[in-house]
FIMI-820719 format. One line per field, with one value per residue (C-alpha): residue number from 1; residue in three letters; x, y, z. Coordinates in nm, 4 decimals, padded with zeros to 6 digits. Example, Ala and Ser with C-alpha at 12.3 -4.5 7.8 and 13.67 -1.06 7.14 Angstrom:
2
fike	(1:2);
zake	(Ala:Ser);
east	(01.2300:01.3670);
north	(-00.4500:-00.1060);
up	(00.7800:00.7140);
END
This chain:
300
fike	(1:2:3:4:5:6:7:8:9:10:11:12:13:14:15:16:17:18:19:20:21:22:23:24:25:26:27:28:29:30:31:32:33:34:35:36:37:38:39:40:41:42:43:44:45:46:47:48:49:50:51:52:53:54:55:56:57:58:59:60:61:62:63:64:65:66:67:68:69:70:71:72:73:74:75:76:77:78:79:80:81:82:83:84:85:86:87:88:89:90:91:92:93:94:95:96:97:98:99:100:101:102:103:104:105:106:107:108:109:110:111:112:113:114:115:116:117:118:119:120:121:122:123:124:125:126:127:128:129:130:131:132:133:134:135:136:137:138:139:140:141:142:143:144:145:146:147:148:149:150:151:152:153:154:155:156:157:158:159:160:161:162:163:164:165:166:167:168:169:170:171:172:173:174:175:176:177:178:179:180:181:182:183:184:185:186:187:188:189:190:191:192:193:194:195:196:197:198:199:200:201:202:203:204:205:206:207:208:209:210:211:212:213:214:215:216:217:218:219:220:221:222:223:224:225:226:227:228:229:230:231:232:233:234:235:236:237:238:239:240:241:242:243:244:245:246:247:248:249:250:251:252:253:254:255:256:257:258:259:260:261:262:263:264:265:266:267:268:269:270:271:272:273:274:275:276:277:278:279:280:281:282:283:284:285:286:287:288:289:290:291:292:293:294:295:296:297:298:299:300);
zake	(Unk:Unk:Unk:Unk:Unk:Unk:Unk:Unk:Unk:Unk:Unk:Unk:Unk:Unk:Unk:Unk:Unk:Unk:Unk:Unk:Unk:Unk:Unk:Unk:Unk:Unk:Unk:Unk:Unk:Unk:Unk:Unk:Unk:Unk:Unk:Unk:Unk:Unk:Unk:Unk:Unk:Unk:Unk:Unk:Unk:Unk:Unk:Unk:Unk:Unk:Unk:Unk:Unk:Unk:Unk:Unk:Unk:Unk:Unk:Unk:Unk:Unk:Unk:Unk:Unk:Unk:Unk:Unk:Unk:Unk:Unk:Unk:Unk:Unk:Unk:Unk:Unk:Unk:Unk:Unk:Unk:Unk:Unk:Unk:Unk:Unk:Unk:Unk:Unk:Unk:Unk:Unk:Unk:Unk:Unk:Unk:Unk:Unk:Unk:Unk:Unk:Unk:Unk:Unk:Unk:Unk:Unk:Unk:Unk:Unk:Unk:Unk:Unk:Unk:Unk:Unk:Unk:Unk:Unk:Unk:Unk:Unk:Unk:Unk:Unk:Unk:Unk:Unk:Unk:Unk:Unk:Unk:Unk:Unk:Unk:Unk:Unk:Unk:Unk:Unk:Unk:Unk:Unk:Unk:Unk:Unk:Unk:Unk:Unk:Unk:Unk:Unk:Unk:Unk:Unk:Unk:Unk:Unk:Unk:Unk:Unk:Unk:Unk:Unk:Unk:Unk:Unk:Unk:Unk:Unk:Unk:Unk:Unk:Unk:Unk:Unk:Unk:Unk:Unk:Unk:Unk:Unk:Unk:Unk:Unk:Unk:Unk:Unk:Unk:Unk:Unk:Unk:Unk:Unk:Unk:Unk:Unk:Unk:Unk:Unk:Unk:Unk:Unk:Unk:Unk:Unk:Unk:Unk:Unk:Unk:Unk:Unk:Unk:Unk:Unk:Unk:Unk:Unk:Unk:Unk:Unk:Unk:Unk:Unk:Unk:Unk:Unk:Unk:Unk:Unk:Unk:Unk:Unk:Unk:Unk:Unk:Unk:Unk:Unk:Unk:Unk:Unk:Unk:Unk:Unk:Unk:Unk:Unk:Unk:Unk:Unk:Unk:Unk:Unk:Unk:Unk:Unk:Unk:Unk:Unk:Unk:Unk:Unk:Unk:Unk:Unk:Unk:Unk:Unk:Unk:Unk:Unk:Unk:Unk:Unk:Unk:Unk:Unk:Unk:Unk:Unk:Unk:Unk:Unk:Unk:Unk:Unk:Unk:Unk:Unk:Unk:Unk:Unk:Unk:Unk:Unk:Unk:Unk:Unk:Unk);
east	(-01.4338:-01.1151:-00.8315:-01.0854:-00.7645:-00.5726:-00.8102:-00.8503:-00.8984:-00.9023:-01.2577:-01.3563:-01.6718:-01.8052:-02.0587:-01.8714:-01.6698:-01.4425:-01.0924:-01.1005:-00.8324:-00.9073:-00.7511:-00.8412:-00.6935:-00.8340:-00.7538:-00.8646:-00.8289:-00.6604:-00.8198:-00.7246:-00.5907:-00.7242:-00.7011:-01.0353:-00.9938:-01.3301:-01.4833:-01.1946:-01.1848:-00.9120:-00.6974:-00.3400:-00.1948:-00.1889:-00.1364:-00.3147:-00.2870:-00.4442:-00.3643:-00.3697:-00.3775:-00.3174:-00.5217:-00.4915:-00.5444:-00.6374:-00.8234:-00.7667:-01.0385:-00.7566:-01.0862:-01.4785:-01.7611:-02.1125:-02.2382:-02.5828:-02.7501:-02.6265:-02.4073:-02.0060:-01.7301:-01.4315:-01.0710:-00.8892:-00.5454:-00.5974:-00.3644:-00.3700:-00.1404:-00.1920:00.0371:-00.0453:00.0680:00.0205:00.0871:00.1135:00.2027:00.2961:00.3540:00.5798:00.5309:00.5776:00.2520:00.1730:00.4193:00.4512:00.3832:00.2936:00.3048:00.0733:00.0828:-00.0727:-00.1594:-00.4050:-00.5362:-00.9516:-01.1740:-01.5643:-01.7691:-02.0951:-02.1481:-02.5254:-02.8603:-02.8350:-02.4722:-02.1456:-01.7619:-01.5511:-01.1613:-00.8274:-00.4935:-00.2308:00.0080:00.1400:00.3745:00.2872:00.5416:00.6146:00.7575:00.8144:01.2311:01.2444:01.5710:01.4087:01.1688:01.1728:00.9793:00.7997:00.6595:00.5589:00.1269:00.0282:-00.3573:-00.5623:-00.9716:-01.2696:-01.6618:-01.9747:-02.2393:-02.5584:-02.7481:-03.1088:-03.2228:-02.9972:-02.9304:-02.8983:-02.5929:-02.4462:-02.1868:-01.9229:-01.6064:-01.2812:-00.9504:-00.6338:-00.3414:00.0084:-00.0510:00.0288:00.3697:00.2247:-00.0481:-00.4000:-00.7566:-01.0369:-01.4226:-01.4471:-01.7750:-01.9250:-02.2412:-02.3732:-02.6855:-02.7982:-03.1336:-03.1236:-03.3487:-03.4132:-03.3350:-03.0363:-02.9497:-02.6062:-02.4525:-02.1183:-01.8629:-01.5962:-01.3078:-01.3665:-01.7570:-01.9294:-02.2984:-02.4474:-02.8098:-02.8735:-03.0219:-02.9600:-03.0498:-02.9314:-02.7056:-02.4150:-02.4929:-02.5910:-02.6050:-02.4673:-02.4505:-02.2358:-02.0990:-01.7178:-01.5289:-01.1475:-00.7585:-00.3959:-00.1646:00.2262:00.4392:00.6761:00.9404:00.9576:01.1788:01.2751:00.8977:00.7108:00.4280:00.1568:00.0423:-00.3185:-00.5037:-00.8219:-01.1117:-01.4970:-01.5802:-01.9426:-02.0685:-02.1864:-02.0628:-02.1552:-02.0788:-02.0006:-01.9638:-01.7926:-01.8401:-01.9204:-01.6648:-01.4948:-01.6797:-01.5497:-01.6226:-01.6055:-01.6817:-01.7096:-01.8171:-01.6790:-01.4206:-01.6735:-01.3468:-01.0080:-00.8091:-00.4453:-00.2339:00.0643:-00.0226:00.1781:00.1526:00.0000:-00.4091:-00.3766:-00.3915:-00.7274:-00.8798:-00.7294:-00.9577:-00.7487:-00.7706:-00.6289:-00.7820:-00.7926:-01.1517:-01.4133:-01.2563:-01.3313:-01.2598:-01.2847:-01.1460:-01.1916:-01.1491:-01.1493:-01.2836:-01.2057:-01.3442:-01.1775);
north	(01.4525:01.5821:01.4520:01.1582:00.9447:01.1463:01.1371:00.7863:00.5156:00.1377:-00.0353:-00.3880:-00.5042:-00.7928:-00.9305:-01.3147:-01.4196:-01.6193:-01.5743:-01.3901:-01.3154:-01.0935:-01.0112:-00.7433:-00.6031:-00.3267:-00.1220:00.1918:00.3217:00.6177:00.9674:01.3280:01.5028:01.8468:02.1595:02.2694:02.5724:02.7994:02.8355:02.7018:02.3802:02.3126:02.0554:02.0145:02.0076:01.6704:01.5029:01.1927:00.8612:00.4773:00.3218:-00.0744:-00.1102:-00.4640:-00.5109:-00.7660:-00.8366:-01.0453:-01.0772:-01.2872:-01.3344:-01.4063:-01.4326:-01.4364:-01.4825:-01.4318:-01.2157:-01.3507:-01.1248:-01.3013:-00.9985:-01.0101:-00.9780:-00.9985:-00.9257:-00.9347:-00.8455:-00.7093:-00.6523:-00.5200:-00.3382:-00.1989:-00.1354:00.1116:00.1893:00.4893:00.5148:00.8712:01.0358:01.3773:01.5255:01.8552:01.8995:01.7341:01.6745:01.2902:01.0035:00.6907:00.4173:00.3439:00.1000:00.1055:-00.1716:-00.1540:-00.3648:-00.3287:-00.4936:-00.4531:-00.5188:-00.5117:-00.5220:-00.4998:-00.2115:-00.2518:-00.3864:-00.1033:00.0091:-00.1641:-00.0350:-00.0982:00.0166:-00.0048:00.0716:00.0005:00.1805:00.1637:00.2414:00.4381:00.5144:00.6136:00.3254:-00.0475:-00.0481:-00.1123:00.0727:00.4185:00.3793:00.6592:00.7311:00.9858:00.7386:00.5849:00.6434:00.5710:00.5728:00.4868:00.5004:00.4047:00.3993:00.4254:00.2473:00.2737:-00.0951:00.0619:-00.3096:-00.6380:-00.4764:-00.0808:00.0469:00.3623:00.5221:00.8127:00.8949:00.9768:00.8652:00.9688:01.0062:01.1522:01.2295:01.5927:01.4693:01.5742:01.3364:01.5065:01.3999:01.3746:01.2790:00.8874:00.7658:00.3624:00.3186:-00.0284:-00.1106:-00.4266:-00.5809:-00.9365:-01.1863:-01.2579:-00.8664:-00.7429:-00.4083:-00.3216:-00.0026:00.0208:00.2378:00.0421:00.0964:00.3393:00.3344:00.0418:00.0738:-00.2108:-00.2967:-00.6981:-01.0144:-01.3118:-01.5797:-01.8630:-01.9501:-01.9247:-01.6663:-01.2910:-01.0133:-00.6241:-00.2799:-00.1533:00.2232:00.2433:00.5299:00.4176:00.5125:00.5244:00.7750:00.8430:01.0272:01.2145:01.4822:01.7431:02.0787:01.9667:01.9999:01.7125:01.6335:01.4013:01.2591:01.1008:00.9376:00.8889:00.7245:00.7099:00.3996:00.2789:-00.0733:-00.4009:-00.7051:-01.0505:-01.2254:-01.6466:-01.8446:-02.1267:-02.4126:-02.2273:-01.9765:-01.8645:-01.5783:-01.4444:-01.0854:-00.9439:-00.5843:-00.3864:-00.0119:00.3521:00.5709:00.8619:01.0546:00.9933:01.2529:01.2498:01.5462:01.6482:01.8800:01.9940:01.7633:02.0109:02.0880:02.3901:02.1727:02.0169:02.3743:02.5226:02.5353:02.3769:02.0031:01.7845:01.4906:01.2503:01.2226:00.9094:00.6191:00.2671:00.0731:-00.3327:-00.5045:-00.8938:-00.9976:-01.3090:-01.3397:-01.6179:-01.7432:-02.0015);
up	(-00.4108:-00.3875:-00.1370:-00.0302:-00.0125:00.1777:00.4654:00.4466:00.6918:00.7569:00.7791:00.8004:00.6535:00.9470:00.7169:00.7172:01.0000:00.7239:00.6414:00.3088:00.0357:-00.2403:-00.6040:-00.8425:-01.1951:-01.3270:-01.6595:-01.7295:-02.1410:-02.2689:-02.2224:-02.2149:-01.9192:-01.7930:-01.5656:-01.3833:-01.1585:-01.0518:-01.4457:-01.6537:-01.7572:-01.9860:-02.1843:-02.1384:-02.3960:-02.5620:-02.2538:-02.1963:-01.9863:-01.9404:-01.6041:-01.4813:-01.1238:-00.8981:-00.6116:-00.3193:00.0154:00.3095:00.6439:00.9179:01.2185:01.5560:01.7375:01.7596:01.9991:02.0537:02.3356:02.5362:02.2963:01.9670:01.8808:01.7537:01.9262:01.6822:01.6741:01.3433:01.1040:00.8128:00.5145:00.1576:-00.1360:-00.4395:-00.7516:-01.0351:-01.3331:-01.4851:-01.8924:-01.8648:-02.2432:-02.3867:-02.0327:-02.0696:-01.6793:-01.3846:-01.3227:-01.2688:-01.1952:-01.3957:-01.0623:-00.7188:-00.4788:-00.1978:00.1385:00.4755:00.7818:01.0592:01.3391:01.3687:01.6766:01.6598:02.0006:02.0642:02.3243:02.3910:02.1664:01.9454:01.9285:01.8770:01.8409:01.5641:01.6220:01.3954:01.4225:01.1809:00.9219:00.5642:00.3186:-00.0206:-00.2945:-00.6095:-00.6887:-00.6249:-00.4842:-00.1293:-00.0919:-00.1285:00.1303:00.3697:00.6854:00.5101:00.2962:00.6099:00.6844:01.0603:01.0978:01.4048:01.4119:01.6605:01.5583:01.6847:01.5078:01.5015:01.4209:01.2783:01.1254:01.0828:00.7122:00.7777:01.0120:01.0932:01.2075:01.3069:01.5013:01.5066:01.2340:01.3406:01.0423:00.9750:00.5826:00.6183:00.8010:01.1231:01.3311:01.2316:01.3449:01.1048:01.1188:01.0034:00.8532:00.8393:00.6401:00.5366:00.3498:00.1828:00.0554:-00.0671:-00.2541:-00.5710:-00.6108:-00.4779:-00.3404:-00.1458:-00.0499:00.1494:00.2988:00.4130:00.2204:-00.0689:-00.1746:-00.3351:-00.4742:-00.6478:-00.7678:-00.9183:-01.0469:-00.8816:-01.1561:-00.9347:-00.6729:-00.8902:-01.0922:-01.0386:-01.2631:-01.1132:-01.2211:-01.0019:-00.9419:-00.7257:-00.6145:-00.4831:-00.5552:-00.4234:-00.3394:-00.2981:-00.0576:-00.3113:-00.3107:-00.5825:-00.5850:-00.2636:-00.0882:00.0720:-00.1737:-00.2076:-00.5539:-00.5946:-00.8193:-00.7588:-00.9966:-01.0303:-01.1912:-01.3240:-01.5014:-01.5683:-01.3522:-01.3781:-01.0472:-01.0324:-00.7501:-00.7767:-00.5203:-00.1214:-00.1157:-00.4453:-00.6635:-00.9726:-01.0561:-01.4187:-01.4941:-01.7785:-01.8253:-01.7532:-01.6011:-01.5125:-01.3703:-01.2450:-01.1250:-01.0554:-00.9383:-00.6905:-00.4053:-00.0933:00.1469:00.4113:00.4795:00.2953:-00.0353:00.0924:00.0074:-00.3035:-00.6524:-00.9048:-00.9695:-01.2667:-01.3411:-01.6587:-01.9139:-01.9329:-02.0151:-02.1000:-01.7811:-01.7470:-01.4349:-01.3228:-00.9697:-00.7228:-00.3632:-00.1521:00.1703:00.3955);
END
């Protein structure tokens, strides 16, 4: 689990062709913070936290065709940012910050390569800081990230695929292995599993078409480029989130989402920003938690 955001990349779902715009708040309560290294697993202190984050973003189709076989061709821009607040208390260390402000923009293309395989490619960049003045941003806060991948189509509702993501978040351009998986089984029964951007598992109800009823399991985050005792350093915070979510469509495109349930985990530390931090033992992270969020999809 840990660094997952460090190593991340941009993916586009393809499932609707529609312009979308998304909004999300989420709030996660107040729980203790702790040390886990090898055996130990240990409180700090009194040190505890509660976070709120903001969530939004957009994508754009510039263009889309069908192939002779029925299959998408699509280019689009994407863009998205993130702001989160961290009510970090009883801290003696320097060992979480207090915000950050995440923003990015890509530009996606999807082509279908034969029956069975297609090609989905991004390259874009972004900006992620500790904190929400434009004045202090730096080109180290600066994120390039370029990725290509081959997917497999198995059925219309099971894909696959692997390749290459290409990043500078340990200052220096790195490659890494990049992974698309996308799963979904509809009816009156609903069943969806997706790894696009973070990780999304759901399993539901659909009472009608306005209404369906989720419980839903997440796994997403932010990071910040920092400096601290004059190093390069890279703060994270990270969160496993599990619950209930009613979902209600409103007229053809508009669907509120309201969830309630669990933090399972959210860690949040500062490492050095070079690989060598991908592979050391320690980890800090903050306890369950209450967690609610409420969010609104648009298509157009």
């Amino acid at each position: 689990m840990k660094k997952i955001l460090v190593i991340a990349f941009i993916l586009i779902g393809y499932t609707n062709i529609n312009a979308q715009i998304m909004f999300k708040t989420e709030y996660f309560g107040k729980s203790g913070y702790r040390m886990t290294e090898g055996d130990r697993d240990e409180k700090i202190g009194n040190s505890k936290g509660s976070a709120t984050v903001y969530q939004g973003g957009i994508n754009i189709p510039l263009s889309v065709s069908l192939n002779d076989k029925n299959r998408l061709k699509m280019w689009s821009i994407s863009a998205g940012g993130a702001y989160a607040k961290l009510d970090n208390k009883n801290f003696t260390e320097p060992l979480v910050i207090d915000e950050i402000m995440n923003m990015g923009l890509s530009l996606d293309h999807l082509r279908p390569l034969n029956d069975k395989w297609s090609m989905m490619a991004s390259v874009g960049g972004g900006i992620y800081m500790p904190s929400t003045q434009f004045s202090k941003i730096r080109l180290k806060n600066v994120l390039g990230n370029a990725s290509a991948i081959f997917i497999y189509h198995f059925k219309p509702n099971l894909e696959l695929g692997l390749g290459i993501s290409m990043n500078n978040s340990f200052g220096y351009p790195m490659v890494f292995l990049a992974f698309y998986f996308n799963w979904t089984a509809e009816g009156k029964y609903a069943v969806k599993i997706s790894m696009m951007d973070g990780l999304e598992m759901s399993a539901g109800y659909n009472v009608n078409k306005y209404l369906s009823l989720n419980i839903v399991a997440e796994m997403n985050g932010q990071m910040a480029f920092i400096e601290q005792d004059g190093k390069d350093k890279i703060f994270s915070h990270q969160y496993i989130v599990a619950g209930f979510r009613p979902e209600i469509k409103i007229g053809k495109q508009i669907f509120i989402l309201i969830t309630a349930g669990i933090s399972a985990i959210r860690p949040a530390e500062i490492t050095n920003r070079n690989i060598k931090s991908m592979f050391q033992d320690k980890e800090y992270y903050f306890q369950i938690a209450p967690y609610v969020s409420a969010g609104l999809n648009i298509g157009f």
